[in-house]
Structure formats: C-alpha cells, structure tokens
C-alpha positions in Angstrom: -5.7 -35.3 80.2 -3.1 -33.0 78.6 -2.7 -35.4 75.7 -6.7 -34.9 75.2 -6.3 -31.1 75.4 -3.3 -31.2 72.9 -5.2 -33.4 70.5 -8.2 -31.1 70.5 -5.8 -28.0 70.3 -4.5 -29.8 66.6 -8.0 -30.4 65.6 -9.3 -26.9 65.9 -6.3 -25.2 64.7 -6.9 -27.9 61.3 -10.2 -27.1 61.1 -9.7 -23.1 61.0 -7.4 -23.6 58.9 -9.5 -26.0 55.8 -12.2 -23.5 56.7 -9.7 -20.1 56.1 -8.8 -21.7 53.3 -12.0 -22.6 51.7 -13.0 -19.2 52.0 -9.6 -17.6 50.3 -10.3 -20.2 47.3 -14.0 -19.0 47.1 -13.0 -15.3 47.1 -10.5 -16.3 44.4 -13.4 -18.2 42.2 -15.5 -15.4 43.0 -12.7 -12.7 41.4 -12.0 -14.9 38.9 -15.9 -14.9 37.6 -16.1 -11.3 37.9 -12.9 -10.3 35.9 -14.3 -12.8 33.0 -18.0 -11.1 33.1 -16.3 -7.8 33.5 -14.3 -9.1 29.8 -17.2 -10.4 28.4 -20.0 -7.8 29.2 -22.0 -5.9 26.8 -20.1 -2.7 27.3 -22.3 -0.5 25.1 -25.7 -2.3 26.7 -28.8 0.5 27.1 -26.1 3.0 25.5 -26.2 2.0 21.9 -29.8 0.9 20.3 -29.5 -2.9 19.1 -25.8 -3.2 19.6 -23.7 -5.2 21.7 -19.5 -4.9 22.3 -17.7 -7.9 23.9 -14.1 -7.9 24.1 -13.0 -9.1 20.7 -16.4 -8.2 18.6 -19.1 -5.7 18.1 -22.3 -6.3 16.0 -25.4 -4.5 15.8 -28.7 -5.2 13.4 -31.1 -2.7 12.9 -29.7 0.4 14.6 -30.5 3.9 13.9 -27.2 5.7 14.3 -26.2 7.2 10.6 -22.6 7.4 11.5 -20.0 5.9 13.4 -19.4 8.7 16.3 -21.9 6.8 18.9 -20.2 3.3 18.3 -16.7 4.3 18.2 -16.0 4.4 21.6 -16.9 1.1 22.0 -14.6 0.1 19.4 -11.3 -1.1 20.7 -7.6 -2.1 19.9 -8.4 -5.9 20.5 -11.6 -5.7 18.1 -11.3 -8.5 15.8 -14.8 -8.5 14.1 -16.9 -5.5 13.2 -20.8 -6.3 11.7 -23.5 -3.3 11.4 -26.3 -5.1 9.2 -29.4 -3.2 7.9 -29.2 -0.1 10.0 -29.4 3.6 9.3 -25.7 3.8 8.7 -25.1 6.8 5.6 -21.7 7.4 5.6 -18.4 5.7 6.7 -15.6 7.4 7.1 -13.4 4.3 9.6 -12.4 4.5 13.2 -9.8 6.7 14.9 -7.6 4.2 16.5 -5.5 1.8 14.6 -7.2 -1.7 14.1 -4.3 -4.5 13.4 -6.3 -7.3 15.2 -9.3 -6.4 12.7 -9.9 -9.3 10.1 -13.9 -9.2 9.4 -16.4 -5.7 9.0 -19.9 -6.6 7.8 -21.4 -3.1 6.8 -23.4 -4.8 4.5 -27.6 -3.6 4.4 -27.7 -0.1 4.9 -27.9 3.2 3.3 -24.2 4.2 2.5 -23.2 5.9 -0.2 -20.7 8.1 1.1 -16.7 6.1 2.0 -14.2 8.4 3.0 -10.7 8.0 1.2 -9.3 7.2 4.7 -12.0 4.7 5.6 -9.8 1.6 5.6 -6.7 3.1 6.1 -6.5 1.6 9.8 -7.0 -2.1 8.9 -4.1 -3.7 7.5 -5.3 -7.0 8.2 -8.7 -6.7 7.4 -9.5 -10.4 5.6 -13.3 -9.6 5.3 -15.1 -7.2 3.9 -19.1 -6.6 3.2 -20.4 -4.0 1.4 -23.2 -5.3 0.2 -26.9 -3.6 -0.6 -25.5 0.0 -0.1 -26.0 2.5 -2.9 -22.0 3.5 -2.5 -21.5 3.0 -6.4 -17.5 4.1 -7.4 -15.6 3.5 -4.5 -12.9 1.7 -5.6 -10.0 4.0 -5.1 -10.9 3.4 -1.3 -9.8 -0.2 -0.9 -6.1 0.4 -2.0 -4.9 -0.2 1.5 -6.6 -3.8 1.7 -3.8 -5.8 0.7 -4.4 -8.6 2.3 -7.8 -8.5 1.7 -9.2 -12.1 0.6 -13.2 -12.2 0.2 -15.2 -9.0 -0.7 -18.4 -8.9 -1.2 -20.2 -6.3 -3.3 -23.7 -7.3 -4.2 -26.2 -4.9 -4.9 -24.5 -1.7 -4.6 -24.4 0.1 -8.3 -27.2 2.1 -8.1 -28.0 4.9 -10.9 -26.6 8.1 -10.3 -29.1 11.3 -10.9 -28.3 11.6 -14.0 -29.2 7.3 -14.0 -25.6 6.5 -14.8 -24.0 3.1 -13.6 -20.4 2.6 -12.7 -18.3 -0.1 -14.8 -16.8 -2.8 -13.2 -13.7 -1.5 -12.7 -14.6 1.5 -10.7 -16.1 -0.5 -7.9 -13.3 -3.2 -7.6 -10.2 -2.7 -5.3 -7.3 -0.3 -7.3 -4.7 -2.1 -6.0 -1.6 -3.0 -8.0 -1.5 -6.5 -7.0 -4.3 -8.8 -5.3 -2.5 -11.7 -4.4 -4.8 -13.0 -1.6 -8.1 -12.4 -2.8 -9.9 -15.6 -3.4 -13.7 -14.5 -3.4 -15.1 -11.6 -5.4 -19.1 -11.1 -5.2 -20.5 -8.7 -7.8 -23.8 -9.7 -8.4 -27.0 -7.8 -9.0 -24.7 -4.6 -10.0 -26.3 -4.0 -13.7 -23.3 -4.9 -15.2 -23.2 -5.9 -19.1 -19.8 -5.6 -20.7 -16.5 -7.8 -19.9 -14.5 -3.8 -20.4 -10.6 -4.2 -20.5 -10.1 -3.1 -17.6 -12.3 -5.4 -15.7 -10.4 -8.1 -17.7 -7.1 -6.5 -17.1 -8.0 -6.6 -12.8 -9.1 -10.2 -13.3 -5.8 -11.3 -15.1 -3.5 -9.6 -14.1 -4.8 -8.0 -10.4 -6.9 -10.6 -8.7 -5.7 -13.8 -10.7 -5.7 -16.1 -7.3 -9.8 -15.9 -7.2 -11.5 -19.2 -6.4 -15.2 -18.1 -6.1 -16.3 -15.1 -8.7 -20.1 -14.7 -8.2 -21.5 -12.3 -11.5 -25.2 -13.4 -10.9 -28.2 -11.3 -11.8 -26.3 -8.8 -14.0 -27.0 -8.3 -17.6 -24.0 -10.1 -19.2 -24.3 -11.8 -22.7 -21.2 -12.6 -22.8 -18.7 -13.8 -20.7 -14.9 -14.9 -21.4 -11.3 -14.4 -19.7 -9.7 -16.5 -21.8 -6.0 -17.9 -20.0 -7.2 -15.8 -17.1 -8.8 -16.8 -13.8 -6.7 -20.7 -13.6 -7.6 -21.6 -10.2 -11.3 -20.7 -10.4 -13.3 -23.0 -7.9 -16.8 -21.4 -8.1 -18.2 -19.2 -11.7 -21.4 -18.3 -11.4 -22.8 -16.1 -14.6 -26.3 -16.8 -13.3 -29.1 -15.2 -14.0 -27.7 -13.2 -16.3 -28.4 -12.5 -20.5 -26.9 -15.3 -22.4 -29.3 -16.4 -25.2 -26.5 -19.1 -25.7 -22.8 -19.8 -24.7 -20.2 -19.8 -27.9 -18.1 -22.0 -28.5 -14.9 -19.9 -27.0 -17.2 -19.7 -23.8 -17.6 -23.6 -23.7 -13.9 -24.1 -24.1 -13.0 -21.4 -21.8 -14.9 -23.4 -19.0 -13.4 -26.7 -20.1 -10.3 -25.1 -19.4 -10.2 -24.6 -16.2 -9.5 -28.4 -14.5 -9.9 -26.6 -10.9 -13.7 -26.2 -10.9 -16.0 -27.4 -8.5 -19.3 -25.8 -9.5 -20.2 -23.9 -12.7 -23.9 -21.9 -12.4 -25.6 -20.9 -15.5 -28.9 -21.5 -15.0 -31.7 -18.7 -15.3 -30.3 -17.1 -18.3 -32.7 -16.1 -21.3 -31.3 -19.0 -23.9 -32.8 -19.0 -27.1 -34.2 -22.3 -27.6 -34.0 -22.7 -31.4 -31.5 -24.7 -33.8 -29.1 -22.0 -32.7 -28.4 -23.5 -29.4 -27.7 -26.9 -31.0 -24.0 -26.5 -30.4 -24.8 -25.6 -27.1 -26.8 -28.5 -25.9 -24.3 -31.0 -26.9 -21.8 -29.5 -25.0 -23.9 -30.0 -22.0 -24.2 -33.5 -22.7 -20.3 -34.1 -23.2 -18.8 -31.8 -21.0 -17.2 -33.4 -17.7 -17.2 -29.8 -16.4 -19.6 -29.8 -12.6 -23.1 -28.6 -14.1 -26.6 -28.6 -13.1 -27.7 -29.6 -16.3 -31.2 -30.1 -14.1 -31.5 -26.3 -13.7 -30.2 -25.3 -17.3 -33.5 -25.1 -19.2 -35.3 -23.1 -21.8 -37.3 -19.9 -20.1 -40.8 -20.9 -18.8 -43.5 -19.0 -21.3 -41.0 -18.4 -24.2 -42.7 -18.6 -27.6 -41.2 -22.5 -28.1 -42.5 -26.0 -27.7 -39.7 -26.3 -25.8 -40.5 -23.6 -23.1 -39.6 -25.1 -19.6 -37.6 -28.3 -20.8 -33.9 -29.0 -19.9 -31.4 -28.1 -23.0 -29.6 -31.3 -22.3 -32.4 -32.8 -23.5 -32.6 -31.7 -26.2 -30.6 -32.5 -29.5 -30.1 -30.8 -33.2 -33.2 -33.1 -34.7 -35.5 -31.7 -31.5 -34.6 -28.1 -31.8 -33.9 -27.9 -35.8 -36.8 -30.0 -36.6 -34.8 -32.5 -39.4 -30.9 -33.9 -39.1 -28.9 -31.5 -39.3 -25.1 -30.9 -39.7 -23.9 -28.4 -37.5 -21.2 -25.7 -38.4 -19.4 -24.1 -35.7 -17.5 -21.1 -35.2 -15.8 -18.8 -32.5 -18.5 -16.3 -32.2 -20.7 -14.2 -29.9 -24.3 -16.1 -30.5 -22.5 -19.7 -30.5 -22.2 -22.7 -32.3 -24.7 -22.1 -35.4 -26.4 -25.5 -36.7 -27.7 -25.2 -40.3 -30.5 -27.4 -42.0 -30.5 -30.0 -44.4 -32.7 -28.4 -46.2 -30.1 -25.8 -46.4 -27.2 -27.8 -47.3 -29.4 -29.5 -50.1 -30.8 -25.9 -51.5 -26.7 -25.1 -51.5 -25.5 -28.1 -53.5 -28.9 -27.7 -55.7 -27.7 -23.7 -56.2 -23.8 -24.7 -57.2 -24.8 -27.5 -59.3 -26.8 -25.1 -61.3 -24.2 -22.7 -61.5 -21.9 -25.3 -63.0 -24.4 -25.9 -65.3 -24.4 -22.9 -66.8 -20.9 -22.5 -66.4 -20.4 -25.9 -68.7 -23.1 -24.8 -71.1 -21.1 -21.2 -71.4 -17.5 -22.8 -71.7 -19.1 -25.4 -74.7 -20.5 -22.6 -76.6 -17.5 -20.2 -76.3 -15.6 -23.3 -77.6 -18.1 -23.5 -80.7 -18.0 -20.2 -81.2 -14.4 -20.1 -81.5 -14.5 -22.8 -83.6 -16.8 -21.9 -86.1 -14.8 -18.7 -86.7 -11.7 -20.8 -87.5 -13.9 -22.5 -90.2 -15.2 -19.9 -91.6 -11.3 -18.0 -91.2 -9.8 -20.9 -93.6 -12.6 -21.1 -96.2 -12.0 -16.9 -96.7 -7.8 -17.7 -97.0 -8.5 -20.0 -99.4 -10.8 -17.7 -101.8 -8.1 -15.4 -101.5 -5.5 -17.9 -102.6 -7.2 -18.4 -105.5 -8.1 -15.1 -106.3 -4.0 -14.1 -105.8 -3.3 -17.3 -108.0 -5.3 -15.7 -111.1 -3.1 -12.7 -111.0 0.0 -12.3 -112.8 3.1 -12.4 -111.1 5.2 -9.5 -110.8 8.0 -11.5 -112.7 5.8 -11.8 -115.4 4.7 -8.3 -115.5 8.7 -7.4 -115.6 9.3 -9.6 -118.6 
C-alpha cells in the first residue's frame, strides 16, 4: 500500500506541475500578443481625423488638419514612411525631432504653397519625395539638404502667381551642387516650354544619373540635351507641343543605347510633307517606340487626321516623290517637291541661258570693234604715207 500512495504522490505532483506550467506559457503568449498589439496599434485612432500611426508609418487621406501641429506627436524617431494625400494641408514647415530612419513622405494632393527653408532639414535619408498637385511653385532652394534623395516627383505644382507668372524649371528642381542618386525626376503638367540653361546645366551636370525623366503635358516644342542624360531608361515628352521632332532630336534619342521606353505620343505634329523626315525615322529607328500611339491629331485640317505617322511616307504626305533635304533645325527634316526641284533646274538653266547669250554678244561686240579699230589704222597709214617726210622737207 505505500508503494500505491508513493505512485499517486508522483502523479499529482506531475500533473501540477504540466498544468503550472501550461499556465506560465499561456501568460507568456498572452504578453507576448499584447506587447505586439501595443507596437502595432493605431496610436492616433479617434484623435486625428482619417489618420492612422503604427510603429514605423503614418498615413492619412483626406484629413482636414492645415498643418502639421496635430500629427506631430504621433510622429516618431523609428518613422520610416510619412504619406498625407489630398487633405487640407497649407503649409509645411517639417517635424521637430530628427528623422534618420525616414526614407518615403507622400505630401502629394493638397493645398500647399507655403515650404519652410527648414522643412527637410531633419531627413537626411529621405529617398522619396512627393510633392505633387500642390500650388508650392519656387521651392527649390528647400531641397538642398536631400542629398540622397533618389525619385521626386513634382507634377502639377507650377501654378500662376497673381500677377499669372510661372516659375522656370530650374526654380522648382533641387539646388543642390551635385545629385548623384537621383534616378527619377517627374515634372509633368508644370506649363513648362523652354529647355533654359540652367535646366540643361541641372540635367548635365546636377542630376546626370536620371533613369526616368517624365516632361509630359507641358508645352515643350522642343526638346534636346545633347551628350547629357546617358543612362536615361524612361523619356517621356508626352503630350507636349512638338509639331515635329528635328533631326538633332532624332539622333539625340538614337543616342542613348540605355532606353527602355520613349513616349511621344499626343503631341500636335504637323501632318504635312514637313514631317517626312520624321516618319521615316519612325520606321528605321530600333529606339522602344509606340509607333501605335504616334499619330496625326484627330480633327486636324488633313486627310491624314487620326492615322499613325509610321504609316505614312514622303509620296503620302507630299503628294508626288519627293527628295528630301535635311538639316539640323527646330521644325525638322524639310522634304521639298519635285515639282520644286524641276522649277529649280528649269530657273538655272534659264539663267545660263542668258548668261551664254550675254558672254557671245560681249564677245561680238568686242570683236567688231577690233575690225572696225584696223580698217581706221590703216586709213591713217595711208593718209601719213601721202605726206612728206621730214627728211624731205629738210633737204
């Protein structure tokens, strides 16, 4: 009987003991589940309208704060992405504490127009930054401490001033001395028209790693960086002005053996036997079009209104053959008729003509004159012989 009451003795005291510890390891699991919710919990829930702050990123959409006192509490040292789309936001003047672990802020649909000098001056390491559809205009004295900044996007934010000025390129770009990380740069639907120096100079000399440079819906006509821009992966001068591209354009593109995609469709081009040069390109160039999308504009005053160019050759567009004569110039590769040509060699032949006929009649002239020269000396010869000779007179 002992040996039963010493067996049953071992049994309990295993039993309490699986059970005690079952219960420390649920209490554990239980901890463990509450520190991560605690981690990942919307800290700024019912506090902040349409925002929500985890641990390592805060985003809101649609809130109605106009600056960034409500949300900067929420905002800490471990924050690695920052996004505030199409809110109420007005000015932005950064965050208080310093933000190394920062790499991505999305401020991109709202109304500011106001960036303090300071703004970024917290984010060293800031990789990311979106801008986009906010009237802030000149700002680009404020990204000089982005250094290691590699895709900005801009789209949509040169709005006219009061008195309906625009900013040039270059005032809305980063002025930094050197760019060596950026690889995207969006500046489309900014108004811009002109290729200035200094946007040239930033392009060549600034920000010359690019890979994607997105100039779509602005007013360009003319578009060329030539030696610049090397490693471009992605051009797109959509949507812009070109009535043509000239022949440096063409050769600019076919320069550049890194390109993946090149966008030119919805431009304005001028569907006429000046765009001969043109559409030849497009069917020789091994450059990565879509010649699909290239066409002439839809209700343009030409039988070719809605057709793509790369169908269409010199005889199409100039009506006859044609020899086309090219040049390095701003309304591209000029292609002049037959017609033309024949009415040239018709004009120059005629001026030879008259040329000939003038030459034979100077040489008559000239000739008749020496006739008529000799018959007068001889007259004269005569007349001298009839006179008496001084040796005469003397005897």
């Amino acid at each position: 009987m002992a040996g039963v009451g010493i067996l049953v003795n071992v049994l309990v005291t295993l039993i309490c003991s699986w059970s005690v510890s079952a219960i420390e390891g649920t209490n554990t699991t239980e901890v463990t589940d509450k520190t991560t919710s605690l981690l990942r919990a919307d800290r700024c829930k019912n506090v902040v309208e349409n925002c929500f702050c985890k641990e390592k990123a805060v985003t809101c959409k649609g809130a109605r704060f106009t600056n960034m006192d409500e949300l900067s509490p929420y905002i800490k040292y471990t924050t690695t992405r920052i996004s505030i789309t199409n809110g109420q936001l007005t000015e932005f003047s950064g965050f208080q504490i310093q933000l190394d672990n920062l790499v991505y802020l999305n401020l991109s649909g709202n109304l500011i127009s106001t960036v303090d000098m300071n703004a970024f001056r917290n984010m060293p390491y800031l990789n990311v930054v979106d801008l986009s559809n906010n009237p802030v205009r000149c700002i680009g004295d404020v990204f000089q401490p982005l250094l290691n900044i590699r895709e900005m996007y801009m789209r949509n934010c040169n709005h006219p001033d009061t008195m309906g000025k625009l900013c040039m390129p270059e005032k809305m770009i980063p002025n930094v001395a050197n760019l060596t990380f950026l690889e995207v740069l969006d500046l489309s639907a900014n108004h811009f028209d002109t290729v200035t120096e200094d946007f040239r100079g930033f392009l060549c000399n600034k920000a010359f790693n690019i890979k994607t440079l997105i100039l779509a819906n602005n007013k360009f006509s003319y578009f060329s960086v030539d030696g610049c821009l090397t490693s471009l992966e992605l051009l797109d001068i959509s949507f812009n002005n070109f009535h043509s591209l000239s022949d440096e354009e063409t050769k600019y593109i076919e320069s550049i053996e890194s390109l993946e995609q090149v966008k030119i469709e919805g431009n304005p081009f001028n569907c006429t036997c000046q765009i001969a040069g043109f559409a030849t390109w497009l069917n020789t160039t091994q450059q990565p079009l879509d010649v699909n999308n290239i066409k002439c504009p839809e209700g343009a005053n030409t039988p070719f209104a809605g057709k793509r160019i790369v169908d269409l050759d010199a005889v199409a567009l100039c009506g006859e053959a044609s020899i086309a004569v090219c040049f390095d110039g701003r309304n591209g590769d000029h292609t002049m008729h037959t017609r033309s040509i024949n009415a040239i060699i018709a004009g120059a032949m005629f001026v030879a003509f008259l040329i000939i006929v003038t030459v034979m009649l100077m040489i008559y002239k000239r000739h008749r004159a020496k006739r008529t020269l000799r018959k007068g000396g001889y007259a004269n010869a005569n007349y001298y012989a009839s006179e008496p000779s001084y040796d005469r007179i003397n005897k």
